[in-house]
VOGU-3710 file (C-alpha; in Angstrom, 3 decimals, decimal comma):
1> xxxxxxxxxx> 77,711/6,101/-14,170  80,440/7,384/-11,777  79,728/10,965/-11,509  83,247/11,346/-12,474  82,711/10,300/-15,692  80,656/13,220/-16,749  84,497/15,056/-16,920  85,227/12,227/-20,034  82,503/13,131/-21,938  83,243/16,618/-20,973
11> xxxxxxxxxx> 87,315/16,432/-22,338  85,786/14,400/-25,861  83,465/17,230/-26,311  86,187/20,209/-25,342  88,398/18,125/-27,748  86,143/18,578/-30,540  84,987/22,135/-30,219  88,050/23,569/-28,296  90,890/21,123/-29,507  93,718/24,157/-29,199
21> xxxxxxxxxx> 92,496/23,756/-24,942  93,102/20,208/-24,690  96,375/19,977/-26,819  98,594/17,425/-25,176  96,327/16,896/-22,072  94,796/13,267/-22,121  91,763/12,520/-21,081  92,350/10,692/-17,295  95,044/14,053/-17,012  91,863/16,241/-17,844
31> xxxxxxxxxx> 89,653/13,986/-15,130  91,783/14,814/-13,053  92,328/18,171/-13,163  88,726/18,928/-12,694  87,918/16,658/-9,625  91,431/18,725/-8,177  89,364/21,787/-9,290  86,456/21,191/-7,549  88,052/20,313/-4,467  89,892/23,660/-4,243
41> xxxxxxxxxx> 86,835/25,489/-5,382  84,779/24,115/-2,438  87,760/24,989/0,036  86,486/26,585/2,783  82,980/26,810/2,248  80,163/24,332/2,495  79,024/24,327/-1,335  80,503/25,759/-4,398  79,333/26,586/-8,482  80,169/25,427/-11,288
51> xxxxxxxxxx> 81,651/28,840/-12,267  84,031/28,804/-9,492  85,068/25,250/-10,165  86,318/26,304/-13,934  88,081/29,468/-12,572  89,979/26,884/-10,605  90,911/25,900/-14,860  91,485/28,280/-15,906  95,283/27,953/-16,890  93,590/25,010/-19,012
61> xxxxxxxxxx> 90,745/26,913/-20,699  91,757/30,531/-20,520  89,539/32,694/-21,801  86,878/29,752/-23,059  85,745/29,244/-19,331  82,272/29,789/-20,330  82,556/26,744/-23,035  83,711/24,800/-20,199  80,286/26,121/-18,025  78,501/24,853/-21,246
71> xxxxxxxxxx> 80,108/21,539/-21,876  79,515/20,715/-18,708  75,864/21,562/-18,386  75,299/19,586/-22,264  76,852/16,545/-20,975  74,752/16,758/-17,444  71,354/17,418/-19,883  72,648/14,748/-21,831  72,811/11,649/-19,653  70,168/12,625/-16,996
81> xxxxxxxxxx> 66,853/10,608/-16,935  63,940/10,009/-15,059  63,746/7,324/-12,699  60,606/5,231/-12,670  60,527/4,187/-9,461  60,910/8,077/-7,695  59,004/8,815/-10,347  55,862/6,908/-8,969  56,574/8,027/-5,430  55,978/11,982/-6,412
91> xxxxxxxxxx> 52,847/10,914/-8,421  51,594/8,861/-5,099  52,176/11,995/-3,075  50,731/14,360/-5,452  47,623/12,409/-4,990  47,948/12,157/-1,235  47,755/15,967/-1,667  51,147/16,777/-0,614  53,512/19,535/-1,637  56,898/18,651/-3,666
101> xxxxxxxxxx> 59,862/20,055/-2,623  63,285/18,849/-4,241  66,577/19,403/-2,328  69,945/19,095/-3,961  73,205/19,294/-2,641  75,403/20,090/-6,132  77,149/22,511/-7,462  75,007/22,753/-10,865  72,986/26,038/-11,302  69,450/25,648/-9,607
111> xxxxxxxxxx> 68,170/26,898/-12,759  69,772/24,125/-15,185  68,505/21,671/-12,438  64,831/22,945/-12,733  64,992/22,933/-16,447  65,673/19,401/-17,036  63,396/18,479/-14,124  60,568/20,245/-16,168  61,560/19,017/-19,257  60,979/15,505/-18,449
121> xxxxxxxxxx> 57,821/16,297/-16,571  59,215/15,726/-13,176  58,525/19,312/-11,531  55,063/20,723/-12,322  54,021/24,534/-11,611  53,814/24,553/-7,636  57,064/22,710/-6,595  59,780/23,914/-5,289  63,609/23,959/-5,807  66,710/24,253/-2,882
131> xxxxxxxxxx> 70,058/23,721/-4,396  72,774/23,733/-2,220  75,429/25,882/-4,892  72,437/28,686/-4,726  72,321/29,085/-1,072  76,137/28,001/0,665  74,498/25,238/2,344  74,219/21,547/2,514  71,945/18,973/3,338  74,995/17,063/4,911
141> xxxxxxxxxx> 75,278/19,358/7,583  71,472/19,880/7,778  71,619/23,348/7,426  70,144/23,065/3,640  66,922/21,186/5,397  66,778/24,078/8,130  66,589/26,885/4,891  63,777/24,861/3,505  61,800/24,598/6,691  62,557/28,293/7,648
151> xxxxxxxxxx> 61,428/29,484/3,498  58,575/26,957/3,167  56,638/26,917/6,963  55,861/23,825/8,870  57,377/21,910/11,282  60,144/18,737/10,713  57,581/16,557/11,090  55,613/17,605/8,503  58,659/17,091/5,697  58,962/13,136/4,014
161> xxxxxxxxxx> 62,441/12,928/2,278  62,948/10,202/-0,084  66,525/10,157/-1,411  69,570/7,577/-2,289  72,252/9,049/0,179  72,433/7,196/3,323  73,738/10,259/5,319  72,055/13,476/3,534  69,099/12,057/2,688  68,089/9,609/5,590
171> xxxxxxxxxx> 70,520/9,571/8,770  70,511/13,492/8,936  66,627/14,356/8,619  65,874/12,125/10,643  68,250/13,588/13,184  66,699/16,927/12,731  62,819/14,786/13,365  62,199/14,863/9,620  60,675/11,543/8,313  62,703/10,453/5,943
181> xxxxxxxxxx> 62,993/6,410/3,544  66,698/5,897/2,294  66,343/4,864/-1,501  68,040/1,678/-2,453  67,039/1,327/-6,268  69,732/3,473/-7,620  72,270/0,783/-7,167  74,277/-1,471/-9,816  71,777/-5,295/-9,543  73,628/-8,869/-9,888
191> xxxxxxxxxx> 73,520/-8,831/-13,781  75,116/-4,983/-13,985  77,760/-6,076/-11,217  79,107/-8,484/-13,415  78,990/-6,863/-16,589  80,844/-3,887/-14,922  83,413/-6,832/-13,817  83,936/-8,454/-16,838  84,607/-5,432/-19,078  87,929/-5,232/-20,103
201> xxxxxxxxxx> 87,724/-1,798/-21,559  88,280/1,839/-20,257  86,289/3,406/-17,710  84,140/5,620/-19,948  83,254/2,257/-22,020  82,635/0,841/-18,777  79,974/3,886/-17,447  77,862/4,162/-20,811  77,633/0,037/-21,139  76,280/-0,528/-17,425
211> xxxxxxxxxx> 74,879/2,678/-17,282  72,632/2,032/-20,997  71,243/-1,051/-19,071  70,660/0,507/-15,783  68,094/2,728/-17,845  66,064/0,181/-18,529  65,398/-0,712/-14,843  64,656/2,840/-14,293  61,982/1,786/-17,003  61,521/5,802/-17,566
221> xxxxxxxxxx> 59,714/5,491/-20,873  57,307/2,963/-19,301  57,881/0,321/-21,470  59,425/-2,162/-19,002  60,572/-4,822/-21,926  64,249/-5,624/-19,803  65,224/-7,825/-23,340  65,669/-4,603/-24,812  67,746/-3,158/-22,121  69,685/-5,660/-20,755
231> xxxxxxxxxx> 70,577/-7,061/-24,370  69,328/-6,256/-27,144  69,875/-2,482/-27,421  73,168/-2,480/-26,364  74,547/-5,753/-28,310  72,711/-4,461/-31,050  74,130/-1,162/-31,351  77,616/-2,632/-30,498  77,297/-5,111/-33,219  76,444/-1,830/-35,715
241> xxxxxxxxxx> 79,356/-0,461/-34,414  81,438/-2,904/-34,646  80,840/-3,339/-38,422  80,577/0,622/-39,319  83,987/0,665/-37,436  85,686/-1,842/-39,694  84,014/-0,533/-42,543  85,338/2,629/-41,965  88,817/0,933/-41,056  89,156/-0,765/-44,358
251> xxxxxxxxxx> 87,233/1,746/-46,287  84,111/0,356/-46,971  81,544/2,164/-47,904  78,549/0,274/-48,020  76,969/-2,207/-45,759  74,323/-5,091/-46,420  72,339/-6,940/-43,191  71,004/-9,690/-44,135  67,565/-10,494/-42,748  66,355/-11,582/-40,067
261> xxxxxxxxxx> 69,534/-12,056/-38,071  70,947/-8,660/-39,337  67,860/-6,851/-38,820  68,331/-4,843/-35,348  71,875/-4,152/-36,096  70,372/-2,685/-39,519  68,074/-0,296/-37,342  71,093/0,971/-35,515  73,112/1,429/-38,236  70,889/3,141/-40,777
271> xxxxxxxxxx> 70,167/5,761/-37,899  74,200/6,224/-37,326  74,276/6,998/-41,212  71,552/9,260/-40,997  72,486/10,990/-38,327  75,960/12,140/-39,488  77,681/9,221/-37,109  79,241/7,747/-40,123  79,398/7,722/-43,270  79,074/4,184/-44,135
281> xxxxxxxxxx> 76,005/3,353/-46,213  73,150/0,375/-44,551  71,010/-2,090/-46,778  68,696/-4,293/-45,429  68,816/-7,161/-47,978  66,344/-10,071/-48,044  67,865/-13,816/-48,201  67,850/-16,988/-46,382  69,994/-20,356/-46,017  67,412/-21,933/-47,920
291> xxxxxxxxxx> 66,515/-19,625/-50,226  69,807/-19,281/-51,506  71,009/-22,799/-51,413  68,029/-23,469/-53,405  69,228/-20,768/-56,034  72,099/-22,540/-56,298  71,250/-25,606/-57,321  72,448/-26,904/-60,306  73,875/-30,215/-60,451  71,544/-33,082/-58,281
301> xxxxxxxxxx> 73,786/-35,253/-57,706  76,448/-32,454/-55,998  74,201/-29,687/-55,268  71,878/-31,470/-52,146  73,618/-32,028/-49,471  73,159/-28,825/-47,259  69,439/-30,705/-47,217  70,720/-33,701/-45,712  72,823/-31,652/-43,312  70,100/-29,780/-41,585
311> xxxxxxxxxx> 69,600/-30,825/-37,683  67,133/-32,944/-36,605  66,098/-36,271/-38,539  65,343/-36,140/-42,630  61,945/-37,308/-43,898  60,916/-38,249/-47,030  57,878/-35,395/-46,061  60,282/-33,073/-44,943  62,782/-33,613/-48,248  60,038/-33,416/-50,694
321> xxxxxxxxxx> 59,435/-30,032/-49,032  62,907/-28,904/-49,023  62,490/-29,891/-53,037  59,035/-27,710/-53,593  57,775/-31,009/-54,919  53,966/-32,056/-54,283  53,823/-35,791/-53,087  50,496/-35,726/-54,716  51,749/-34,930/-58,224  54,904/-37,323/-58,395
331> xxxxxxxxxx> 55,578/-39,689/-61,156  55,232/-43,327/-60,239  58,483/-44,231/-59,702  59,040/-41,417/-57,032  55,973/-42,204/-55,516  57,030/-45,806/-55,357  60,427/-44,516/-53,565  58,710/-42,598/-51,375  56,736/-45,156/-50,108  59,473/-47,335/-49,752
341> xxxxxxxxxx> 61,088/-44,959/-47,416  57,952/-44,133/-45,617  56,655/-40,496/-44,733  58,197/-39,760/-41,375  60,906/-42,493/-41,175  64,329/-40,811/-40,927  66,409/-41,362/-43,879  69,672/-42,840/-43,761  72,644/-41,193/-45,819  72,486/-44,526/-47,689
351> xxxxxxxxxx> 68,933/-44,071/-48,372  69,322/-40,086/-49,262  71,954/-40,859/-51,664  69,781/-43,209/-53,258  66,951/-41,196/-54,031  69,115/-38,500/-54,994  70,233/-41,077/-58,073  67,149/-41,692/-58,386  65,947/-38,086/-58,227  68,366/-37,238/-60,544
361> xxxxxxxxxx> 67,069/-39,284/-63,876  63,539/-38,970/-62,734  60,963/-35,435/-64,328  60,943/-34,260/-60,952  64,413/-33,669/-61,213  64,379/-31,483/-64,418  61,798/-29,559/-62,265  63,388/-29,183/-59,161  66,192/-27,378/-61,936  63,878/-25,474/-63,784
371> xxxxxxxxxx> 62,801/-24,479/-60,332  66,286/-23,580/-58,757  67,159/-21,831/-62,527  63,661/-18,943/-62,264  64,891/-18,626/-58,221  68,026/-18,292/-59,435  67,529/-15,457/-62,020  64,630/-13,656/-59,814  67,407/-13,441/-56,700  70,508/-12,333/-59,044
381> xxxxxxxxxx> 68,097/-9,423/-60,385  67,115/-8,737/-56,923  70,517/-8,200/-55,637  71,388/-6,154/-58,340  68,438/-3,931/-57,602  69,659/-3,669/-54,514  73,212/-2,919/-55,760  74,883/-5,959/-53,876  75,987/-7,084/-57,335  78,305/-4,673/-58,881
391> xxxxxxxxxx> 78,851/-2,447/-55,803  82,055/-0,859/-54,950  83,383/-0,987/-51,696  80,948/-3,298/-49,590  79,977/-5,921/-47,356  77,893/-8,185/-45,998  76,832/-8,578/-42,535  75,068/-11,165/-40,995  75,536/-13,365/-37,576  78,104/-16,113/-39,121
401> xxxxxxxxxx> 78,571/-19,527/-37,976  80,098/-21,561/-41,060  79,666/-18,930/-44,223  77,259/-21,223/-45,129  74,807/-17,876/-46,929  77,950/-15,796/-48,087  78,947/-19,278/-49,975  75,480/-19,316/-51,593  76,016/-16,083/-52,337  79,326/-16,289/-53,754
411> xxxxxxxxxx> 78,269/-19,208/-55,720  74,975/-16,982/-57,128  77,203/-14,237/-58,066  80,708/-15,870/-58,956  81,964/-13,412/-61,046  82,196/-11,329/-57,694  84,477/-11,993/-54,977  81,887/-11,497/-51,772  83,324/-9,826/-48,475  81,672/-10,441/-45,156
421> xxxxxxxxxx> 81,569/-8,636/-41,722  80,277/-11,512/-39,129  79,367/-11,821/-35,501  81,198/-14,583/-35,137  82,909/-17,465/-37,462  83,829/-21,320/-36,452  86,853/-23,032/-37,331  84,817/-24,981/-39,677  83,568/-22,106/-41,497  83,774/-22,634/-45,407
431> xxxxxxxxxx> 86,856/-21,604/-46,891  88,312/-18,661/-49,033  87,991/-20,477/-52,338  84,232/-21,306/-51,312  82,826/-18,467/-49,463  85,023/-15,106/-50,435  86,667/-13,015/-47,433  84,995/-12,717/-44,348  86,308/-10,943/-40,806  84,459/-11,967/-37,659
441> xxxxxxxxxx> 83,766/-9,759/-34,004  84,344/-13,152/-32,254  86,489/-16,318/-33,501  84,774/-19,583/-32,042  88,056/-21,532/-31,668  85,712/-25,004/-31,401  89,665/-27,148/-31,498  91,166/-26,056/-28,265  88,094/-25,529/-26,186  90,552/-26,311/-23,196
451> xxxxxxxxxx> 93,382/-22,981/-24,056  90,746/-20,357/-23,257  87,190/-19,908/-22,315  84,868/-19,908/-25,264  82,745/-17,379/-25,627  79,214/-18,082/-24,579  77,973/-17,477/-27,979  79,495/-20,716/-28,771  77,238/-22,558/-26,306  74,080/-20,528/-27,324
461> xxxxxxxxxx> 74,071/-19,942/-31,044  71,235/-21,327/-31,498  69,956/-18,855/-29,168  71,819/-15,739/-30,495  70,439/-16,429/-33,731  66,522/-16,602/-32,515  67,318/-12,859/-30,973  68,889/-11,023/-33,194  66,357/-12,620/-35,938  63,439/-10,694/-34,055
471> xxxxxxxxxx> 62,178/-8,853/-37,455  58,625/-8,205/-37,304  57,895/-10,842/-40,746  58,503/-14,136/-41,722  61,891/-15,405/-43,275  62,801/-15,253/-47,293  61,122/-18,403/-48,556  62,805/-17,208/-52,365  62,858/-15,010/-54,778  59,965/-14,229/-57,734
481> xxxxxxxxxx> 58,795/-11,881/-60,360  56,135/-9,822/-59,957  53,403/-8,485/-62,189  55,400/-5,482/-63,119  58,243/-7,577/-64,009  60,548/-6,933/-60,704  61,811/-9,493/-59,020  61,226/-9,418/-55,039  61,472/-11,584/-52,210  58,422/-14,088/-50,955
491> xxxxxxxxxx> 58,461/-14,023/-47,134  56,966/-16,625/-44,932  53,545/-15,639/-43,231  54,123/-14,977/-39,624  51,114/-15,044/-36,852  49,947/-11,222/-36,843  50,015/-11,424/-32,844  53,632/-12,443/-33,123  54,368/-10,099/-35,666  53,341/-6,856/-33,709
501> xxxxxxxxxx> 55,083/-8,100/-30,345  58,305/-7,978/-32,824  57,424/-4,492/-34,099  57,042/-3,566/-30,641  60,777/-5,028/-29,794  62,468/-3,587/-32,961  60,631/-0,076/-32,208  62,233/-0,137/-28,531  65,351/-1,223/-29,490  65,110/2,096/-32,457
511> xxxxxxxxxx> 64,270/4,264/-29,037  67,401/2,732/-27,061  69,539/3,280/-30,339  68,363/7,241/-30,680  69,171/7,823/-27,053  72,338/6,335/-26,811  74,147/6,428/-29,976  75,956/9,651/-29,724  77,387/8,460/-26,295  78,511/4,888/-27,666
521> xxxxxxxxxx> 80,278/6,851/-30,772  82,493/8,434/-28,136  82,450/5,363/-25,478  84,078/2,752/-28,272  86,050/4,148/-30,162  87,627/1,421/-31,982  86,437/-2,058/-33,563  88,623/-4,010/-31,335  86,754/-1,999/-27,837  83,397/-2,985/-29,243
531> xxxxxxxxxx> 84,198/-6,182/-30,067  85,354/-6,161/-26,351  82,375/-5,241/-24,804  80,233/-6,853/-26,598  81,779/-10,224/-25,575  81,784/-9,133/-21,933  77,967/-8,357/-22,490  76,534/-11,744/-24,309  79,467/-13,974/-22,129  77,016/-12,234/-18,804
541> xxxxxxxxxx> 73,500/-12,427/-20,605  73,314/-16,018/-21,845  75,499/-17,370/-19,224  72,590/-16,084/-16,553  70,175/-13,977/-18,422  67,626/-11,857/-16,143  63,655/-12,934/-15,332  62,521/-10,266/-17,336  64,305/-10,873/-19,675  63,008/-14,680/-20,099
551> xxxxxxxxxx> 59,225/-13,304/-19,831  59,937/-11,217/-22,736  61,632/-14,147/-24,906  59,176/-17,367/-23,405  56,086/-14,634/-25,241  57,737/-13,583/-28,139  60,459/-15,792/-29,624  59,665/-19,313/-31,564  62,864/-21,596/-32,177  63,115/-23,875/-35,038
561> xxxxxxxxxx> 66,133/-25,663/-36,116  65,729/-26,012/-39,749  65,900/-23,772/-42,847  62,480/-24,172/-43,835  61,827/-22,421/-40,434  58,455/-24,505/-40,730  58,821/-26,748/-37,312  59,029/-24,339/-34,259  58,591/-24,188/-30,470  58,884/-21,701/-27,413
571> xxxxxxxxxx> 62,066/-20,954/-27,327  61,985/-20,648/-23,195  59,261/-22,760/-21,721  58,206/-22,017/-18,246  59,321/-23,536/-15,233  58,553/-27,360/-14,931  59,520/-30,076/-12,253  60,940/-32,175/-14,899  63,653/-29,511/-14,765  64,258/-30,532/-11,540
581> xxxxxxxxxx> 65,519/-33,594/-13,162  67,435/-32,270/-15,586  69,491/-30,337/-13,061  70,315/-33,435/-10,781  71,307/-34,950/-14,367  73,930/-32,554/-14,992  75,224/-32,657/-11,196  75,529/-36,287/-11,497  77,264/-36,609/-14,182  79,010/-33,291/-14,565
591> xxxxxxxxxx> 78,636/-33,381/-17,784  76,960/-29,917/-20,527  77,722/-28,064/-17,398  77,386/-25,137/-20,174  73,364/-25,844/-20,194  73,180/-24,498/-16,624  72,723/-21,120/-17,231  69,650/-21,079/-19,194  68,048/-24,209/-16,883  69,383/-21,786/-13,873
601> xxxxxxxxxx> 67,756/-19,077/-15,369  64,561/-20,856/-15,591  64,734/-21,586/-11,791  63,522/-17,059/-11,611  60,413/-18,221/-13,415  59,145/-21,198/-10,534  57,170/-20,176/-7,680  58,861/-19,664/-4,482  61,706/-20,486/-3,049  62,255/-22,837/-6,029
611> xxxxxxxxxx> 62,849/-19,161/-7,453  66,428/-19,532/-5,555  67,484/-22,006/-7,387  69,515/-20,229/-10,293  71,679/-18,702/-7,513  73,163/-21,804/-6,385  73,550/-23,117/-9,562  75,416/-19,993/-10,341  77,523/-20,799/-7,054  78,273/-24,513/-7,739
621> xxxxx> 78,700/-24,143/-11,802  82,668/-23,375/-11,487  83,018/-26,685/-9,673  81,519/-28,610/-12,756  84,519/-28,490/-14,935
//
């Protein structure tokens, strides 16, 4: 963040405790008030307080300078954190048996500084403190470093500084034969750069965003998993508020994710609710594309075509699984049909319509009704237990595409109109009649590609969906009763190993969600300034997303394609020379020039200096068309 915008969370806070202070005063009139305050508070001296600098606002505050004193110093305890990196350097000098000394030039109390220092386990029993407000001196004019010498014994050379300014902290010890390394780590990297570029959104919204990613470089809680930092944790908690925001807007009051995809945003939105953020109810519901559409059957001959329209090729194997039907156990003239077809040939729509006739006078069809009729009646009973049937005020909330669940859904339940609150929505979606009303964060306008630039969820939904779907168990394979008579959902098995790198995930992004919640409340305000941001951050992430955050994804996420979710692969691969090819491919023909920033990004995980190759691609990608 710009130190500056401490003073915005400052006003937001003032406005809600004080709001008599800050009566017709916006918020940049307020920023700037207090940057003129400090500046005529440090007039002619070398250093000044924080006291002095809200006497200078005093025909603001009155007699509530001391809440001022206060705001300021919650704010400051607020958004400080340990920095990894410096973190490692005092432990490696510790060791080295050296003495720590930390040198500040700010206007903050030297207690408040030593405080948060020891509450985060930075400054142990033995250190030392010099903070230029205490003493009227400065480690820009050296005089600060002279106190220290003169307090503490020794000579310059015996002093290492390690610090971030170039002047105070480097140029100027070393002037006065101090050794001294200028610290480079502090500043914005190539992904944050942009990010901070491409938000469109006020300068506060601006700080928190970049400055929520930036702490996972620091990497203070020593989990180092950048998917959670650079992505994630932010898109996740924008997403939550994005829906708890139009919730609130159009006075909803409770909210269903489906699983997976709606899983993370769940997390951050059941902690907003129980924290007092908002007062929109969260349900994590269980349900799937296939689980539903399955529900829903009830005429063959109408009812099967979502099975033809899955991606990839159609097999007689694959069909008779889609159907719950054993090959094994069919009656002759299936089996016969079957054959006919052959087990992995890919069916025609010709030869899918016939053996849906077929199908359709056939036993195996009665079953495959009987089937979809118990699903049916062990998912309506458990979305009533739930209370998605017969709620009030709610909706759903899942990542979108066509409406191809809420029209399940809708068709399940049709004697209630369903109401969804989406990530994003196609042109193509289902309509009103078919699906129910639905609202979207992002409209995919797939029509007039050419009139704007899509967003790059529309190139990488496939993607989107596989990351957001990280919940730490398998998806809802249907519905069933159990001994006690309850119906409940039956999950697919996932691989234990995969399963606990998941937990792991969802658990981090909980931790980013508990830190930074309270600060996104105030940052986005509005639906429309999350929905904002959160385009700026996914257009920068899958157009280029980071190494680390590849690492994290090539270990932990499978894609598959289909609703059976039974065929899967790494969804990133590592780096092969066939790539190569693929990249000379696109150049030639300047064609899917939109498949260049995840082959790009693949270039970070090749040995060297193939490891360059993402940056030109980055550089010649505008020229592509």
């Amino acid at each position: 963040m710009d130190p500056t915008d401490v003073f915005r969370l400052i006003y937001h806070r003032l406005s809600r405790d004080v709001p008599e202070q800050t009566d017709g005063i916006c918020e940049d009139a307020f920023v700037s008030a207090r940057i003129v305050a400090e500046r005529r508070a440090r007039k002619d001296r070398a250093e000044t307080t924080l006291a002095a600098i809200w006497d200078e606002l005093a025909w603001m505050v009155g007699d509530n300078r001391d809440l001022g004193v206060e705001a300021e110093l919650a704010c400051e305890r607020e958004l400080l954190y340990p920095n990894a990196e410096i973190l490692s350097v005092i432990a490696s000098r510790r060791e080295q048996g050296h003495r720590i000394v930390f040198v500040s030039d700010m206007y903050l109390p030297a207690d408040f500084l030593r405080s948060v220092l020891e509450e985060n386990g930075v400054m142990q029993p033995g250190d030392e403190i010099f903070v230029s407000s205490s003493h009227d001196k400065t480690k820009h004019d050296g005089d600060l470093y002279h106190h220290v010498m003169e307090d503490l014994g020794g000579s310059p050379s015996d002093y290492f500084m390690t610090g971030d300014h170039r002047h105070s902290d480097h140029r100027k010890p070393r002037s006065l034969g101090l050794r001294s390394k200028h610290y480079r780590g502090h500043r914005l990297n190539g992904f944050e750069k942009r990010l901070n570029e491409a938000l469109a959104t006020s300068q506060l919204s601006r700080s928190i965003l970049v400055g929520s990613v930036r702490s996972g470089r620091a990497d203070y809680r020593g989990t180092g998993n950048r998917l959670v930092s650079d992505f994630l944790g932010p898109a996740s908690l924008l997403w939550a508020l994005w829906t708890v925001r139009r919730a609130e807007e159009g006075k909803v009051d409770r909210l269903y994710f489906m699983a997976r995809d709606g899983f993370l945003p769940f997390l951050a939105a059941d902690y907003l609710k129980k924290t007092g953020l908002t007062g929109v109810e969260s349900h994590y519901v269980y349900g799937s594309r296939y689980s539903l559409y399955f529900a829903s059957i009830r005429d063959l001959q109408t009812d099967l075509q979502w099975i033809f329209d899955q991606p990839g090729d159609l097999t007689t194997d694959k069909l008779l699984r889609y159907l719950r039907l054993d090959r094994a156990a069919l009656s002759p003239q299936m089996h016969a049909l079957c054959d006919e077809f052959g087990q992995d040939a890919p069916m025609s729509a010709a030869d899918f319509g016939r053996f849906v006739q077929v199908l359709a006078r056939a036993e195996e069809g009665r079953a495959v009704l009987d089937d979809a009729a118990e699903l049916r009646r062990a998912a309506r009973q458990y979305f009533e237990n739930v209370g998605l049937i017969g709620a009030g005020s709610s909706a759903i909330v899942d990542i979108g595409w066509h409406l191809n669940v809420q029209t399940a859904l809708q068709s399940l339940v049709p004697e209630q109109r369903m109401f969804g609150l989406y990530l994003y929505l196609s042109e193509t979606r289902r309509n009103f009649r078919q699906a129910g009303r639905a609202e979207s964060m992002i409209e995919l306008n797939i029509a007039h590609r050419r009139a704007a630039t899509p967003p790059a969820l529309w190139r990488h939904a496939t993607v989107a969906e596989h990351l957001f779907g990280m919940a730490p168990e398998g998806s809802c394979k249907g519905f069933e009763f159990g001994e006690d008579g309850k119906a409940r959902p039956v999950l697919q098995r996932m691989n234990p190993e995969e399963a606990a790198i998941r937990q792991q995930i969802a658990d981090e992004v909980q931790a980013f969600v508990r830190e930074w919640a309270p600060l996104y409340m105030q940052a986005f305000p509005t639906a429309q300034v999350c929905a904002a941001a959160f385009r700026a951050l996914s257009d920068e992430f899958f157009e280029m997303p980071t190494r680390e955050a590849l690492l994290t994804i090539r270990k932990s996420v499978r894609l598959s394609r289909e609703a059976l979710n039974d065929e899967s692969s790494a969804l990133v691969s590592g780096f092969h020379l066939s790539d190569l090819g693929h990249v000379l491919n696109v150049l030639r023909r300047r064609k899917n020039a939109e498949a260049l920033g995840w082959l790009g990004a693949k270039f970070s995980l090749a040995p060297r200096p193939l490891d360059m190759g993402g940056k030109a691609l980055r550089k010649l990608r505008p020229y592509l068309g």
